[in-house]
mmCIF file of the C-alpha atoms, coordinates in Angstrom:
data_MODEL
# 
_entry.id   MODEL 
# 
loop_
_atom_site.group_PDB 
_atom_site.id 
_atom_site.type_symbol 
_atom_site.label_atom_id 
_atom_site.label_alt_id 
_atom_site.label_comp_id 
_atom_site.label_asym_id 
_atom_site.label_entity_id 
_atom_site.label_seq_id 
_atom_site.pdbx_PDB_ins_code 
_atom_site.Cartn_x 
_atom_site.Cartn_y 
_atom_site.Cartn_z 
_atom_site.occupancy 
_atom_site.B_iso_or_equiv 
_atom_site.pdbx_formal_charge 
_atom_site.auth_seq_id 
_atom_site.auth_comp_id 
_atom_site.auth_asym_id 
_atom_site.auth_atom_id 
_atom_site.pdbx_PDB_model_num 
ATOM 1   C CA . UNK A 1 1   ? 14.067  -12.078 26.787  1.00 0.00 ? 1   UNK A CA 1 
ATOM 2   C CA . UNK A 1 2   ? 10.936  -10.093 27.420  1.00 0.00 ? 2   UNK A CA 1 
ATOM 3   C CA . UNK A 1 3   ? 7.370   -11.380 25.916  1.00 0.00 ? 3   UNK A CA 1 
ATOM 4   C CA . UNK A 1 4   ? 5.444   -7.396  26.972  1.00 0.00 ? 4   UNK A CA 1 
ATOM 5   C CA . UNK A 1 5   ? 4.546   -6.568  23.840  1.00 0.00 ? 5   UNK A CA 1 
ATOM 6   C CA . UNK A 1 6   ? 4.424   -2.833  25.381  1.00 0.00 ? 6   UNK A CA 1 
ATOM 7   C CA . UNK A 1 7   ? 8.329   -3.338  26.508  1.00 0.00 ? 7   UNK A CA 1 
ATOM 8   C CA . UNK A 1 8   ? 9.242   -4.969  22.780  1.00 0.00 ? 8   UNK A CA 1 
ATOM 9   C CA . UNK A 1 9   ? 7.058   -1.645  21.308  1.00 0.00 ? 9   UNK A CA 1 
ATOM 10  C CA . UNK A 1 10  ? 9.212   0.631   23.309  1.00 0.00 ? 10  UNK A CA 1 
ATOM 11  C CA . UNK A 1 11  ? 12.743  -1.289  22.289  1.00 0.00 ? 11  UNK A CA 1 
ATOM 12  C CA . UNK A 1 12  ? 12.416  -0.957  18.700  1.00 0.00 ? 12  UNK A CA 1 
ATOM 13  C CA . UNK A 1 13  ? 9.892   1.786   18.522  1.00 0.00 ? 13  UNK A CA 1 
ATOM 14  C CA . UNK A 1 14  ? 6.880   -0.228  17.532  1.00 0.00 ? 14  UNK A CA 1 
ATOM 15  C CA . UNK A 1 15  ? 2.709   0.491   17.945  1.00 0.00 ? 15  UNK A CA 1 
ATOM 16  C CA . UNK A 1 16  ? 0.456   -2.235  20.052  1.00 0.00 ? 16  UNK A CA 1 
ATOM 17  C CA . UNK A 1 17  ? -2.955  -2.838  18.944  1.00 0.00 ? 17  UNK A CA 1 
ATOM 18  C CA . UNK A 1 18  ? -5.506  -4.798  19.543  1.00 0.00 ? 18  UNK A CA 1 
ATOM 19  C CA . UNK A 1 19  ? -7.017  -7.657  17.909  1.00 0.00 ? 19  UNK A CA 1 
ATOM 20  C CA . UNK A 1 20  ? -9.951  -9.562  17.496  1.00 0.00 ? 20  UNK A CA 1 
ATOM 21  C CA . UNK A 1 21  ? -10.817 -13.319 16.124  1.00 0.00 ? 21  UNK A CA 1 
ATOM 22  C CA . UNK A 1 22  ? -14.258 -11.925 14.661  1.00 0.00 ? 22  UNK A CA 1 
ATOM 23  C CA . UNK A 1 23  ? -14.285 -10.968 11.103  1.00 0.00 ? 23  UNK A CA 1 
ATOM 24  C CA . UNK A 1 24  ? -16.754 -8.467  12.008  1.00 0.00 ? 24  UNK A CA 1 
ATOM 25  C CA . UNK A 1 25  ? -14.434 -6.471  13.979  1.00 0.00 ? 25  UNK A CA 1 
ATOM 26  C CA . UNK A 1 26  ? -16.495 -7.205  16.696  1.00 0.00 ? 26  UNK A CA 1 
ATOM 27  C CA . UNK A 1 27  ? -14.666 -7.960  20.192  1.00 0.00 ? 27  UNK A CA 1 
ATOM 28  C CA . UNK A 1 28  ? -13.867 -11.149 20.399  1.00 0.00 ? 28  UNK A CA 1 
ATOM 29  C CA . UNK A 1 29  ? -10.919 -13.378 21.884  1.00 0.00 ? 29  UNK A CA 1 
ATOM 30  C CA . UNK A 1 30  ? -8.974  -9.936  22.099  1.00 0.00 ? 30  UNK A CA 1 
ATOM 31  C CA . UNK A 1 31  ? -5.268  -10.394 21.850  1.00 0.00 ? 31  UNK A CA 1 
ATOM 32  C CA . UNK A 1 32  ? -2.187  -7.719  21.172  1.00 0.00 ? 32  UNK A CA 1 
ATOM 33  C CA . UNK A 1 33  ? -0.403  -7.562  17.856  1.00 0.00 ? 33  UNK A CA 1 
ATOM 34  C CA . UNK A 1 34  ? 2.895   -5.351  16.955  1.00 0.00 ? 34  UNK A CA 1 
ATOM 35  C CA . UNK A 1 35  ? 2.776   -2.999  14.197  1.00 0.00 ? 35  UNK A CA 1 
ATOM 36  C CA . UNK A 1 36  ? 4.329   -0.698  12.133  1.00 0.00 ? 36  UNK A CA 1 
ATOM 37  C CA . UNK A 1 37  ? 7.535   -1.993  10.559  1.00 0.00 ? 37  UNK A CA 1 
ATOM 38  C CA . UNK A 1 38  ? 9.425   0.311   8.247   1.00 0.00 ? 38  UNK A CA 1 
ATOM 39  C CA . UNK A 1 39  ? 10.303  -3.380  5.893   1.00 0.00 ? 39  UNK A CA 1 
ATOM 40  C CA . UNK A 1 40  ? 9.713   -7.029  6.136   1.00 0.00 ? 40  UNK A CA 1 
ATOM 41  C CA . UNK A 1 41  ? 13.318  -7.820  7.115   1.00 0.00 ? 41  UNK A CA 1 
ATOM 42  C CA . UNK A 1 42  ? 12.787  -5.278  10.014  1.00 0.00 ? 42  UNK A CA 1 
ATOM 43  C CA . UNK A 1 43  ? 9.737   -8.314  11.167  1.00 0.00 ? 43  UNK A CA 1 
ATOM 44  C CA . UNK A 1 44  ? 11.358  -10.794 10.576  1.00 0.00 ? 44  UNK A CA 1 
ATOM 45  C CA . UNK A 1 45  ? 14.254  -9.673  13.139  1.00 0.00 ? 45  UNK A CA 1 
ATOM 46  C CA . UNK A 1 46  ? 12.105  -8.696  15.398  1.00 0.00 ? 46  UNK A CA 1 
ATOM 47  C CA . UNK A 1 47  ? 10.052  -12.075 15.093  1.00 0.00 ? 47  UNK A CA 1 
ATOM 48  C CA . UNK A 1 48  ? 12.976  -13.920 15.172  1.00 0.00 ? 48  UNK A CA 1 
ATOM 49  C CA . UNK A 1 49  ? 14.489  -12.157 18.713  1.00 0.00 ? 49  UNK A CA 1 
ATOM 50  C CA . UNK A 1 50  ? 11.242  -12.111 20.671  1.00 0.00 ? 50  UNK A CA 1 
ATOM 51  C CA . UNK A 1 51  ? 9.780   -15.618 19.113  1.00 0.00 ? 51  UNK A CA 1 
ATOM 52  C CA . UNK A 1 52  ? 6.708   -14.652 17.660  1.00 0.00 ? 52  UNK A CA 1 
ATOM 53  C CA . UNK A 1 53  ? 4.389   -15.283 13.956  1.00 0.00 ? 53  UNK A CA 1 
ATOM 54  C CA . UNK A 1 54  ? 4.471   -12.306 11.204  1.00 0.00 ? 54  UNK A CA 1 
ATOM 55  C CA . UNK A 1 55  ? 0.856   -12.614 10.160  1.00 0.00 ? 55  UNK A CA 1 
ATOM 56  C CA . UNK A 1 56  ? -1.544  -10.306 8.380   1.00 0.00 ? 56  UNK A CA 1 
ATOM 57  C CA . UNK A 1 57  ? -4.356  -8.426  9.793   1.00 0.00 ? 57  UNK A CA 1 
ATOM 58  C CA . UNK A 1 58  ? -7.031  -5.791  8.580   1.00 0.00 ? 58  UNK A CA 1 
ATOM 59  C CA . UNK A 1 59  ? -9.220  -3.080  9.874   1.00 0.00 ? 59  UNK A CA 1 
ATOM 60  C CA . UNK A 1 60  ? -12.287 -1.258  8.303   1.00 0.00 ? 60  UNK A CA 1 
ATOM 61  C CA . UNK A 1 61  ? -12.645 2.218   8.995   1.00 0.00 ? 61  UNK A CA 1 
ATOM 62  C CA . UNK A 1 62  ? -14.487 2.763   11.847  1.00 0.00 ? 62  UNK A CA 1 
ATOM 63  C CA . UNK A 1 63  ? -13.538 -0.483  13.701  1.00 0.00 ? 63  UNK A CA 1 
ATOM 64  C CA . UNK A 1 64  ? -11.398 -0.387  16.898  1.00 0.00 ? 64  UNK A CA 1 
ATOM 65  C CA . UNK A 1 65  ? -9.484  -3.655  16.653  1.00 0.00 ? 65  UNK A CA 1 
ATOM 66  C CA . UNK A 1 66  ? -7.436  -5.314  13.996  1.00 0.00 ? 66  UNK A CA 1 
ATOM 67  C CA . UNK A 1 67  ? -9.071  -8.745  12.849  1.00 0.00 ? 67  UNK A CA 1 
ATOM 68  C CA . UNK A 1 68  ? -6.630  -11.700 12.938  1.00 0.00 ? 68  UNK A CA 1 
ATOM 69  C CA . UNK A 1 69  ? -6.293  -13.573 9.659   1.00 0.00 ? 69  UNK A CA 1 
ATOM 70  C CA . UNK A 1 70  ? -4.373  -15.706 10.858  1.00 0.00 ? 70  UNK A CA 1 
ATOM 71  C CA . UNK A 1 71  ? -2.595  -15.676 7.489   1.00 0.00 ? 71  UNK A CA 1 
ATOM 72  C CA . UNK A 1 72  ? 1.389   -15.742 7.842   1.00 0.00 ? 72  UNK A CA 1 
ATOM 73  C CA . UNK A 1 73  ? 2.996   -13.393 6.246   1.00 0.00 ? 73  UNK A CA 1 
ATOM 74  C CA . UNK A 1 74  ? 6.531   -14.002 3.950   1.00 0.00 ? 74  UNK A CA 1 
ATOM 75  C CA . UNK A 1 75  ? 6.852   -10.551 2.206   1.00 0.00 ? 75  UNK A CA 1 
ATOM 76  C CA . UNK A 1 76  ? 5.535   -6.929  2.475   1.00 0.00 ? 76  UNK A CA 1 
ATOM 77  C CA . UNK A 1 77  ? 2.378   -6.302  1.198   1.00 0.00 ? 77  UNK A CA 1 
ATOM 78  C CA . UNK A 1 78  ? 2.647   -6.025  -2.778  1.00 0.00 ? 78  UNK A CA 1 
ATOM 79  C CA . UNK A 1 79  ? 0.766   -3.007  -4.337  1.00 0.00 ? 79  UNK A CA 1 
ATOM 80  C CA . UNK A 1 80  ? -1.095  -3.142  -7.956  1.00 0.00 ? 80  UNK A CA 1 
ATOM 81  C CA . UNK A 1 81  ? -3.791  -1.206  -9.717  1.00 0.00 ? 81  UNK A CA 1 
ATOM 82  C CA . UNK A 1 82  ? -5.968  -4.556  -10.293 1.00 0.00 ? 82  UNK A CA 1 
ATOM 83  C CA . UNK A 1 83  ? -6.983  -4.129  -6.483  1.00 0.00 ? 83  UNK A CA 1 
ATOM 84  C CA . UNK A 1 84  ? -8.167  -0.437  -7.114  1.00 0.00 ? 84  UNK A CA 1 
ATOM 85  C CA . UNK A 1 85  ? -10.546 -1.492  -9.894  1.00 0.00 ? 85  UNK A CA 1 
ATOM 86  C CA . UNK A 1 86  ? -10.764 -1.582  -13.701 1.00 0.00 ? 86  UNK A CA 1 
ATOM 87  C CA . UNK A 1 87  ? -10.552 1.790   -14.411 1.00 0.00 ? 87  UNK A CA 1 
ATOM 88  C CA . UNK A 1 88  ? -6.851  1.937   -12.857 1.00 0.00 ? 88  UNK A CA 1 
ATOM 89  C CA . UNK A 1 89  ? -3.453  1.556   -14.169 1.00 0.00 ? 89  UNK A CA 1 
ATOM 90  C CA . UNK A 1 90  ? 0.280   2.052   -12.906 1.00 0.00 ? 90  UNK A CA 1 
ATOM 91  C CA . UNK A 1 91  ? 3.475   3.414   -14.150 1.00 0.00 ? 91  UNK A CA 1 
ATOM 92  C CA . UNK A 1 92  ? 6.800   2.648   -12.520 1.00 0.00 ? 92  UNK A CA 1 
ATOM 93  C CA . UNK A 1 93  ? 10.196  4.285   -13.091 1.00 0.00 ? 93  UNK A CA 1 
ATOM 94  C CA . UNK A 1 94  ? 10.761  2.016   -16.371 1.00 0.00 ? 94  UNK A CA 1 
ATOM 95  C CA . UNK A 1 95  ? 7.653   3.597   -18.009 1.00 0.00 ? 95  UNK A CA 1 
ATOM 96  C CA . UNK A 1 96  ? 9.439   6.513   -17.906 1.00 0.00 ? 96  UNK A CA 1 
ATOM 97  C CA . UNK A 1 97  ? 11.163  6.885   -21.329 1.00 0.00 ? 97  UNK A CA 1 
ATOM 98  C CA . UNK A 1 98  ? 8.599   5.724   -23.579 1.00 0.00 ? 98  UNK A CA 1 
ATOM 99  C CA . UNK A 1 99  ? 5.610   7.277   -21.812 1.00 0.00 ? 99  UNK A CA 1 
ATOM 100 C CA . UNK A 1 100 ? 4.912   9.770   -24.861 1.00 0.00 ? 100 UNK A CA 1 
ATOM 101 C CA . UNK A 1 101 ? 5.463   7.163   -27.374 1.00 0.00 ? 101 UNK A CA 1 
ATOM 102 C CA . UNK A 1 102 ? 2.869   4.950   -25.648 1.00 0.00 ? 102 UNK A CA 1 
ATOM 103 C CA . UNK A 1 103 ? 0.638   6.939   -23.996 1.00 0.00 ? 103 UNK A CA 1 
ATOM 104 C CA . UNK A 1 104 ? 0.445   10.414  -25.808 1.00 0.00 ? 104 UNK A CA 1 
ATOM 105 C CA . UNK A 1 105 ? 1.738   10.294  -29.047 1.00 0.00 ? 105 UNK A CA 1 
ATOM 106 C CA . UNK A 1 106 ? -0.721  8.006   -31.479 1.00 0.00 ? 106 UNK A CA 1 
ATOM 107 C CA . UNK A 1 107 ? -3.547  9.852   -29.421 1.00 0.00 ? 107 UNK A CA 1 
ATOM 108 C CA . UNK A 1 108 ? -3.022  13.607  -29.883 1.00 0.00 ? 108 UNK A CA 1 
ATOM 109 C CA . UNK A 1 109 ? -4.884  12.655  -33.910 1.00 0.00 ? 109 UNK A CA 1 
ATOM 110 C CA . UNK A 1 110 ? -7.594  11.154  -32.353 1.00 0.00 ? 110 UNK A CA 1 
ATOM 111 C CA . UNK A 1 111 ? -9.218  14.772  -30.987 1.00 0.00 ? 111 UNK A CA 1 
ATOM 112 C CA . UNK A 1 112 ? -11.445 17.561  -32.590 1.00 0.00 ? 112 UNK A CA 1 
ATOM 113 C CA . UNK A 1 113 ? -10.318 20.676  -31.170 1.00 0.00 ? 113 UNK A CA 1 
ATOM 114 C CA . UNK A 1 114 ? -7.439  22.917  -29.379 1.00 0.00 ? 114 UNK A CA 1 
ATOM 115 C CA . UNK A 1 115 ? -8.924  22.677  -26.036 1.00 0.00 ? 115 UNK A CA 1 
ATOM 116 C CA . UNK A 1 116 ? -9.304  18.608  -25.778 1.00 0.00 ? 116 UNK A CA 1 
ATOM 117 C CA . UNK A 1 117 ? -6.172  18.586  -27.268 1.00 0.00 ? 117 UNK A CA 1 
ATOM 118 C CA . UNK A 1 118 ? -4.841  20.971  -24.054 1.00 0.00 ? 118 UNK A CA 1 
ATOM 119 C CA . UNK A 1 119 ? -6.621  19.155  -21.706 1.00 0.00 ? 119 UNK A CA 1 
ATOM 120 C CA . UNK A 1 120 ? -5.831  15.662  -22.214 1.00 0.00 ? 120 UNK A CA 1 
ATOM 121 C CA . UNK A 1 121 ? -1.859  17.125  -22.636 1.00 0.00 ? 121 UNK A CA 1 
ATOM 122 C CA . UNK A 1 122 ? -2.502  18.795  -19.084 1.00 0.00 ? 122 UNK A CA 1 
ATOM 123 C CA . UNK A 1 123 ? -3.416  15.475  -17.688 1.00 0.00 ? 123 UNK A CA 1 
ATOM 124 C CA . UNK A 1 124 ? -0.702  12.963  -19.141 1.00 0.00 ? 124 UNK A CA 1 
ATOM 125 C CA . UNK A 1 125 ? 1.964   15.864  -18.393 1.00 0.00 ? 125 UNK A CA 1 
ATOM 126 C CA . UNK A 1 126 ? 1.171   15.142  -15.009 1.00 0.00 ? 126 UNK A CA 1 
ATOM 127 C CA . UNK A 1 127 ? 1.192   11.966  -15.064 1.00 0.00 ? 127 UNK A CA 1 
ATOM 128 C CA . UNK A 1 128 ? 5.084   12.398  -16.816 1.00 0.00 ? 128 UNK A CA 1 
ATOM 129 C CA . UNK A 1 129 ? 5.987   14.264  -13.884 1.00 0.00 ? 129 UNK A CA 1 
ATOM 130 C CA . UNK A 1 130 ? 4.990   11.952  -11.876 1.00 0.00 ? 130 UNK A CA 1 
ATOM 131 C CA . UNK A 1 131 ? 6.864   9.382   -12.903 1.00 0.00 ? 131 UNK A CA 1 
ATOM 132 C CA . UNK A 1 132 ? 9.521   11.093  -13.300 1.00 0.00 ? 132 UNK A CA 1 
ATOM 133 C CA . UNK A 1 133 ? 9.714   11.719  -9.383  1.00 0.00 ? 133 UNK A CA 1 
ATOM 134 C CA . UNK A 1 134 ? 9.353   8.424   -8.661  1.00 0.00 ? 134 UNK A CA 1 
ATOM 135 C CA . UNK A 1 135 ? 11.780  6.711   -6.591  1.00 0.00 ? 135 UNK A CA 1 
ATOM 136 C CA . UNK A 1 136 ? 13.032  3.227   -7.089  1.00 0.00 ? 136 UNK A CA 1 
ATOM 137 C CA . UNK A 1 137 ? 9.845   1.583   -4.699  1.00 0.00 ? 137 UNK A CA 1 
ATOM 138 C CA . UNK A 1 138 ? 6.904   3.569   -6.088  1.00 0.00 ? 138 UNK A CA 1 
ATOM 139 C CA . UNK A 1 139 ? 4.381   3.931   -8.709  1.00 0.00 ? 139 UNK A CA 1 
ATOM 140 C CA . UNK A 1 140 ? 1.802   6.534   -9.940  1.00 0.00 ? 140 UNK A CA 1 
ATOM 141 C CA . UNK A 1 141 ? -1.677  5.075   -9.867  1.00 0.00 ? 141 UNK A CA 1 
ATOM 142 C CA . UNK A 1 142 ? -4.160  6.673   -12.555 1.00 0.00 ? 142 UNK A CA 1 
ATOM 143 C CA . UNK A 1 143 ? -7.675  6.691   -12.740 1.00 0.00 ? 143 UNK A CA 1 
ATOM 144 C CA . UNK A 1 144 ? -9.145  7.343   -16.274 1.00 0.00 ? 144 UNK A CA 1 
ATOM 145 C CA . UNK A 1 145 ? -6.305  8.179   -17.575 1.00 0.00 ? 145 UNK A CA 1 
ATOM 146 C CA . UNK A 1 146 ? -6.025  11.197  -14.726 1.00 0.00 ? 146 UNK A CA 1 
ATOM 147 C CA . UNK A 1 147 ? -3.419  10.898  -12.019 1.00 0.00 ? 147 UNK A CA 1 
ATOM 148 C CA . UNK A 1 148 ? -4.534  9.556   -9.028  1.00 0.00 ? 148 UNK A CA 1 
ATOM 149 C CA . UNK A 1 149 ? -1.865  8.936   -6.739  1.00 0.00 ? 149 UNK A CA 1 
ATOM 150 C CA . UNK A 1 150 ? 1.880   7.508   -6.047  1.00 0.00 ? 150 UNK A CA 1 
ATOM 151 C CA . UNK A 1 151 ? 2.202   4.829   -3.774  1.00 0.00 ? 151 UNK A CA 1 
ATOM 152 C CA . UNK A 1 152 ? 4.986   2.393   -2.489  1.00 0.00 ? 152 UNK A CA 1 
ATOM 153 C CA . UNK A 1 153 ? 5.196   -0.984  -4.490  1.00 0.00 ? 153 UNK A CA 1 
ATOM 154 C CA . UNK A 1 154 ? 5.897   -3.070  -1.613  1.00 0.00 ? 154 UNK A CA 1 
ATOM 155 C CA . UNK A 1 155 ? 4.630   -1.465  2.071   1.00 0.00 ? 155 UNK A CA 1 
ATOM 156 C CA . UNK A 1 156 ? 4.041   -2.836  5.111   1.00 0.00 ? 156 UNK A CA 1 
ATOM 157 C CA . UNK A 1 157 ? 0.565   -0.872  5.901   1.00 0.00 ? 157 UNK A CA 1 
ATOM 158 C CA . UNK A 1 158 ? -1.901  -0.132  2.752   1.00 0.00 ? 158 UNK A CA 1 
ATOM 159 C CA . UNK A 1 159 ? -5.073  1.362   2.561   1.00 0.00 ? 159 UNK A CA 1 
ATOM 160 C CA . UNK A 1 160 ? -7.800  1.489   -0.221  1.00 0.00 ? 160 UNK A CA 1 
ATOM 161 C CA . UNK A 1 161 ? -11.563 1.608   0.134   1.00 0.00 ? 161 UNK A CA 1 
ATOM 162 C CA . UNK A 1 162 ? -12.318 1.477   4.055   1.00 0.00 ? 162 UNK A CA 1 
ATOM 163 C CA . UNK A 1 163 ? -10.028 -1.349  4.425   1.00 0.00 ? 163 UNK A CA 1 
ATOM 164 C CA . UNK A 1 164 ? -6.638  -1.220  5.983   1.00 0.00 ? 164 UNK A CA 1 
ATOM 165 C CA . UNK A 1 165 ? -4.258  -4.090  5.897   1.00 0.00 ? 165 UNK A CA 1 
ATOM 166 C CA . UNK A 1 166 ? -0.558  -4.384  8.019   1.00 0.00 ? 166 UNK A CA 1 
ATOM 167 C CA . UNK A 1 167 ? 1.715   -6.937  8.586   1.00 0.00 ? 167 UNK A CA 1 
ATOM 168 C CA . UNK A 1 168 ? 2.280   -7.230  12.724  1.00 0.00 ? 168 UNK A CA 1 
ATOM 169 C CA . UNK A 1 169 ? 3.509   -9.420  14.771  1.00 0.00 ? 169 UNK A CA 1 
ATOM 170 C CA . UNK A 1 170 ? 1.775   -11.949 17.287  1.00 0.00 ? 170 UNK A CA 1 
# 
């Protein structure tokens, strides 16, 4: 069984990167990591085979190494609008059918005129269509109350705000 993480990235079509102990992103204790796993269970085999820790790790933009967390890792990385901000909210596939109920329907009274009427329509009609294209492990993000984006629910890379987080192997 081989330990080169470059021979175990080749195998099973994997990325090496480097890593760093400094929270700064600064080099420091460098060591190499495995990344970019299509699912957990995919890490877990691969963790399993070659005998090494599924841990988190996290890059800002701009930064050439990965900083350890040494946190361990026991699922993909779970997606929700509370780590966007306050002004965000998500829809899944199940929001679906009562969308207009909930989100357009006691609202349409509450404007003065033809075009904010149009407008706000515009927006949540997007957001409908959205949702409706969904598949089963994604959800539309919106920010106030204007689609923002559609994302997986569970993933094993995400990135928001400068930071990126994966799940690798060490």
């Amino acid at each position: 069984m081989t330990t080169d993480f470059y021979t175990i990235a080749e195998i099973e079509n994997l990325q090496v990167v480097d890593t760093t102990s400094a929270i700064s992103g600064y080099p420091q204790s460098l060591k190499k990591a495995l990344i970019g796993f299509d699912s957990f269970e995919e890490a877990e085999r691969i963790a399993g085979e070659y005998g090494l820790s599924i841990e988190t790790f996290t890059k800002r933009d701009g930064w050439q190494l990965y900083y350890r967390t040494n946190n361990r890792a026991y699922s993909a990385i779970e997606v929700s609008a509370e780590e966007y901000g306050d002004d965000y909210r998500s829809f899944t596939a199940s929001d679906y059918e009562g969308f207009y109920e909930n989100e357009v329907q006691g609202m349409i009274g509450e404007f003065d005129d033809f075009d904010s009427v149009e407008d706000f329509l515009e927006k949540k009609k997007k957001i409908y269509d959205a949702i409706e294209d969904l598949e089963d492990d994604e959800m539309v993000l919106t920010c106030q109350g204007e689609y923002y984006d559609t994302v997986k629910r569970y993933t094993m890379c995400h990135s928001f705000d400068t930071k990126t987080t994966v799940i690798g192997l060490i």
